[in-house]
Structures are given as C-alpha cells and as structure tokens.
C-alpha positions as CSV (number, residue, x, y, z in Angstrom):
1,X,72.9,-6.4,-33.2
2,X,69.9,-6.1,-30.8
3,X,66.1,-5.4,-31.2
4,X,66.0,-3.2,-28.1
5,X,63.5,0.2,-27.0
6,X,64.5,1.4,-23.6
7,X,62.0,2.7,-21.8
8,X,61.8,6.6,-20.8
9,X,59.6,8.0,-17.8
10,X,58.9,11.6,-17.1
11,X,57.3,13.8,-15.3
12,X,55.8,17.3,-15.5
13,X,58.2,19.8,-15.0
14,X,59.3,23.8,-16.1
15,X,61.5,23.5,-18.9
16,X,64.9,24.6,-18.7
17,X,66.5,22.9,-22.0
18,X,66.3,24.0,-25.7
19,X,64.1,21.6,-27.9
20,X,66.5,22.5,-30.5
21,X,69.6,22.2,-28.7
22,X,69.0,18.8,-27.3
23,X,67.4,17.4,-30.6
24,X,70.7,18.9,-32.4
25,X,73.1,17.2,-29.5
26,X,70.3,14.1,-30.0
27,X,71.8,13.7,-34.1
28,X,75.2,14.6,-33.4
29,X,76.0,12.0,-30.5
30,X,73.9,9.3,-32.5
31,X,76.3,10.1,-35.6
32,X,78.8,9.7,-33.4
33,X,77.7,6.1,-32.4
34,X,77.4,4.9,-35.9
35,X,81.0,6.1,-36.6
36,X,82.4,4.4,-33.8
37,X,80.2,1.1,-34.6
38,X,81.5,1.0,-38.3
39,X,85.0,2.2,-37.5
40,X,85.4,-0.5,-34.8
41,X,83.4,-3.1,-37.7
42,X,86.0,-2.3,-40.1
43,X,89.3,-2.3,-37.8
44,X,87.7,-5.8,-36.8
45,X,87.4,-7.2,-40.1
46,X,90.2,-5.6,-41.6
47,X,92.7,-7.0,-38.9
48,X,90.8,-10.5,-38.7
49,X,89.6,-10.0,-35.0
50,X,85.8,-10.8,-35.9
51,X,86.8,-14.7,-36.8
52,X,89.3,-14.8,-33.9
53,X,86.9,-13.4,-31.4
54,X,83.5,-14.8,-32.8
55,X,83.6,-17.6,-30.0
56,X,82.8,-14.5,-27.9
57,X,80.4,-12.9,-29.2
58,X,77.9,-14.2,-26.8
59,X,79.5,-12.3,-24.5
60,X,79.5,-9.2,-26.5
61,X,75.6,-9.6,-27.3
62,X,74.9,-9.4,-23.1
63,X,77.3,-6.8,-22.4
64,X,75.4,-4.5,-24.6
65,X,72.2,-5.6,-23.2
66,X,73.7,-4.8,-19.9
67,X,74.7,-1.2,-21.6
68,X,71.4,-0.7,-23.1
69,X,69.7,-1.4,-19.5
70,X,71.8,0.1,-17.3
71,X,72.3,3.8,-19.3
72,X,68.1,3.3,-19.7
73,X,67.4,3.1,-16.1
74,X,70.2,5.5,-14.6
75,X,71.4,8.0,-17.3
76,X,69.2,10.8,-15.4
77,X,71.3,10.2,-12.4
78,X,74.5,9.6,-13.5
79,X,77.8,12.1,-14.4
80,X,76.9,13.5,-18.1
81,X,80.1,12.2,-19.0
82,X,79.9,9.2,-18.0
83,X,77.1,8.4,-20.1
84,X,78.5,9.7,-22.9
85,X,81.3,7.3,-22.7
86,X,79.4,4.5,-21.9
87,X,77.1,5.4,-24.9
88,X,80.4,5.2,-27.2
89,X,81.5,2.1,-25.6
90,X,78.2,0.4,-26.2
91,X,78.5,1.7,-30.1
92,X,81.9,0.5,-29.8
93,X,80.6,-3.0,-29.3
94,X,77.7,-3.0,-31.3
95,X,80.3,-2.5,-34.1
96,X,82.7,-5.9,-32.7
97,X,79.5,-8.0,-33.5
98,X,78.4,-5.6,-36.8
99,X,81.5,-6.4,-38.1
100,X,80.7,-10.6,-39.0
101,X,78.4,-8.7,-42.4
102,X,81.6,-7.8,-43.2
103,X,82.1,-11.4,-44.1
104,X,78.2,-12.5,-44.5
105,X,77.0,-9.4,-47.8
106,X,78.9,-8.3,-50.2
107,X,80.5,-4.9,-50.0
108,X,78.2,-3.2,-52.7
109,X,74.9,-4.3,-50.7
110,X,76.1,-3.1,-47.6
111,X,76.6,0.3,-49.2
112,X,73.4,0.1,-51.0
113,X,71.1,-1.2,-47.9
114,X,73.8,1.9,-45.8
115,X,72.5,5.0,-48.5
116,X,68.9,3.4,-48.3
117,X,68.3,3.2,-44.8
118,X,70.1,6.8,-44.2
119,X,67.8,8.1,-46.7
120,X,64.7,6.7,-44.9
121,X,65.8,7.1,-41.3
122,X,66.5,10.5,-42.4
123,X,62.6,11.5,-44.1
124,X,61.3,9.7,-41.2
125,X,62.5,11.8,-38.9
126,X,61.5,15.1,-40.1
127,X,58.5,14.0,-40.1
128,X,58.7,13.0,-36.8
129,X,59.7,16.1,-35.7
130,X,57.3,18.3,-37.7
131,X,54.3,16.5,-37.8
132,X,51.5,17.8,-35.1
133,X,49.9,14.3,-35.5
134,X,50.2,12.6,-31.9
135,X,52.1,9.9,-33.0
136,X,51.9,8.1,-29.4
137,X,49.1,5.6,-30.7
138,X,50.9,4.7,-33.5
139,X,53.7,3.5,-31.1
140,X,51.7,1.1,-28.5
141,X,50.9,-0.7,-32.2
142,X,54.4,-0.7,-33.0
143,X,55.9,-2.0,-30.0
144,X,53.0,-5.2,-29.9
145,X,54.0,-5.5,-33.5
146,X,57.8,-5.1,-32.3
147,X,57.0,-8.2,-29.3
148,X,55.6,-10.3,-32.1
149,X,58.9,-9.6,-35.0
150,X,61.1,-10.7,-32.1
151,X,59.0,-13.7,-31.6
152,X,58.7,-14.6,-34.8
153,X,62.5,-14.5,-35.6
154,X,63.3,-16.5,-32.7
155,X,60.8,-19.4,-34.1
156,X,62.2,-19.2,-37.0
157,X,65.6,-20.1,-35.8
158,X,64.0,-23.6,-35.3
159,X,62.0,-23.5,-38.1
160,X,64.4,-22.1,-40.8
161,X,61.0,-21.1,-43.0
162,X,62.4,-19.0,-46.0
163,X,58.9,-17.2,-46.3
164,X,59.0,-16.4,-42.9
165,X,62.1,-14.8,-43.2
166,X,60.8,-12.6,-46.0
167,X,58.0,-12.2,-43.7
168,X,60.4,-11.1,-40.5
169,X,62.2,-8.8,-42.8
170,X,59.6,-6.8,-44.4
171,X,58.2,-6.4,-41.2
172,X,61.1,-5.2,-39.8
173,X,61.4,-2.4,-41.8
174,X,58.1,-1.6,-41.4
175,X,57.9,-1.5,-37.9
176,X,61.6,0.2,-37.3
177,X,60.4,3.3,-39.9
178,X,57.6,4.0,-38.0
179,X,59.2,3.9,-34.7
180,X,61.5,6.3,-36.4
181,X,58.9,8.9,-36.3
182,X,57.1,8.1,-33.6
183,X,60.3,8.1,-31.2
184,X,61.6,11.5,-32.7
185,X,58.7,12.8,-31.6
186,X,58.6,11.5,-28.1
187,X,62.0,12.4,-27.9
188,X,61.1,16.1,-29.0
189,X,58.3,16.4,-26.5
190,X,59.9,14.8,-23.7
191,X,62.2,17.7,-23.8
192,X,59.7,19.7,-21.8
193,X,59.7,17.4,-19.3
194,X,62.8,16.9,-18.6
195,X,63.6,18.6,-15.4
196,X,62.1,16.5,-13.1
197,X,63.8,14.0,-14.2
198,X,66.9,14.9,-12.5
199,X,66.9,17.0,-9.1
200,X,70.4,18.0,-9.7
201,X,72.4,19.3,-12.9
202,X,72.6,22.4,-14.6
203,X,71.2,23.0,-18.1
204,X,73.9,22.1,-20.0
205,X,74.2,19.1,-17.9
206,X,70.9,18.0,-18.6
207,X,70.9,19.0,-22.1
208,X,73.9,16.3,-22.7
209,X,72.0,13.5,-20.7
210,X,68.7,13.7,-22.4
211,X,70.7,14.0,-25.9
212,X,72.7,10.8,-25.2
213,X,69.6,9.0,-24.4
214,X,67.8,10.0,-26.9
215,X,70.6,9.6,-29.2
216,X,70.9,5.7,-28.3
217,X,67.1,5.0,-29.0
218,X,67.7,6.6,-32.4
219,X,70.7,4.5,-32.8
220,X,68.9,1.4,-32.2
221,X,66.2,2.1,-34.9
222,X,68.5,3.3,-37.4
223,X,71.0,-0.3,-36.9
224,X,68.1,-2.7,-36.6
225,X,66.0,-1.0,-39.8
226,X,69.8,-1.0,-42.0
227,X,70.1,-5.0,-40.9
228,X,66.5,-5.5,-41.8
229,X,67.2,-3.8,-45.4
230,X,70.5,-5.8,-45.3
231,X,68.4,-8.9,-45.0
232,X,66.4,-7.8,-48.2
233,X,68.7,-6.2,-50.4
234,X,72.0,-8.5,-49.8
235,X,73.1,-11.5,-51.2
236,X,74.3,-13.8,-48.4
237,X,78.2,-15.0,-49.4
C-alpha cells in the first residue's frame, strides 16, 4: 500500500512499437497485477497469514519500495522477462499487506469502493487516451498536490484529526483520477519514444518492457485511488 510515481525518461527516437499494442499489453499485464494482489490478499486472509505475519509487514512495505525503484530505474535494460516477473512479484506483495482490509472494511464496502474505483479508473483512462488536450500541465499540479497528500497523511498520524482525514481522503481521490488520465496519456505518447531507450532488444522485446512499466504506474493509481475510496465508502470494523 504505497503512494509511489516512478519516474520515466526518454528520448527522441524512430518508433518501432505499436501504440496500440503496447497500450493493450499496458492493461493486460496491469490486470494481471491486480489479480495476483487480490488472489495473494485472499489466500492471506483466508489461511490466517496476514495476523501471523503482520509483525513483518515493515518489511514487506520496503521490499516493494525497493521493487518499485529498482524496475523504475532499470526495466529498459533489463531481460523482458525478468521484469515481468519481478512486476508480479511486487503485485504479489502489494497483495500480503492489502490483505489486513480484509480484516479492517467489511466485505460489501470493499466490493462497493472495488466496482467504483474500476468504474472510474476505467472513464478516466479513455479519456486519457483520446483526449488531444496536453495533459502534461495538469500533472506537475498533480504531483505538488501528490508531495502535499503524502505530507499531510503523515502529520496526521500524529495528529489523529478526523477532518483531516476526510480531507486526505477526498483529496486522494482527486489527485489519483487525474493522474489517471494524465499518465495514460504520457504512457501513450512515450510509445514514440521509446527506442532510444534501450540500444538493444527487438520490437517485441521492447514492446513487453515499456508495457510492464507502464502497466505498474497504472497499477499504482488504480490501488492507491480504490484505498482512498475504501477510506470514504467503508466502515472501519
């Protein structure tokens, strides 16, 4: 459960990968992820391992963050493959530490805070893709507004302010729907830039890295929006 944007750098380069093909590798491999995070959630709950393991979830959290950094900053030069793998096995553990709203909502808010944030995820990202707005403005205000959300939630682990945390949550979803648009788009025109990126790998090679990394950024807007809906719709047990 982290509030995380990897970065992405590229430069100017010939195309040699399908928009379409890597956006439709892009949904399928972050489907994927969410699978593996909720099947692994409910094997965890289910079988009792999220109690017996909580003392451990600090590990979890920086293992992720490790994941999260290191398939960020190397993904371009690293075996397709292997990213892919190490993409599943970070979804794998997001799901160990999803797995404690098992015990914290009830059942029905999960599923109702699950259809709502599919549901929006899913119209913000058309539009993301469609729109010929340049949506890249809109995201340097949304990742200041991102600095100050995390700032503000970690202050209010000290100040335990119940209209801040209505504040924090609102916010979130705010800020995590727009990035939803704004980072299908970058994803989408990043795709014809992508060869320089790499100085080895055929197209199907590089088709499969981009996809996973842009499939992980999706990911992490799509988990952090559902846990900020969580936070409105769900009644704490």
């Amino acid at each position: 459960m982290d509030i995380y944007r990897p970065p992405v750098t590229v430069a100017a380069s010939t195309p040699r990968v399908n928009v379409n093909e890597v956006m439709k590798g892009v949904y399928m491999w972050m489907t994927a992820g969410l699978g593996t995070s909720a099947l692994v959630a409910v094997l965890f709950a289910a079988t009792g391992l999220t109690l017996t393991l909580y003392p451990a979830y600090i590990l979890f959290l920086f293992a992720e963050l490790g994941l999260v950094w290191y398939l960020s900053a190397r993904i371009m030069r690293m075996p397709a493959q292997r990213a892919t793998t190490m993409f599943l096995i970070y979804a794998a553990l997001n799901g160990a530490t999803l797995s404690v709203i098992l015990y914290a909502f009830a059942l029905s808010d999960i599923y109702v805070a699950l259809f709502a944030t599919a549901a929006m995820f899913g119209a913000m990202s058309i539009v993301g893709y469609t729109t010929t707005v340049d949506l890249s403005k809109m995201g340097s205000l949304l990742f200041m507004a991102l600095i100050g959300l995390i700032v503000a939630s970690i202050v209010n682990i000290f100040l335990a302010s119940s209209a801040l945390y209505w504040i924090v949550s609102y916010a979130g979803v705010i800020i995590f729907t727009g990035l939803t648009a704004y980072d299908t788009q970058r994803i989408k025109n990043q795709v014809v830039l992508i060869d320089q990126m790499s100085a080895e790998g055929d197209t199907a090679t590089l088709t499969r890295r981009v996809s996973i990394l842009g499939a992980l950024i999706l990911y992490l807007d799509f988990v952090n929006l559902f846990l900020f809906i969580l936070r409105i719709v769900g009644r704490r047990r």
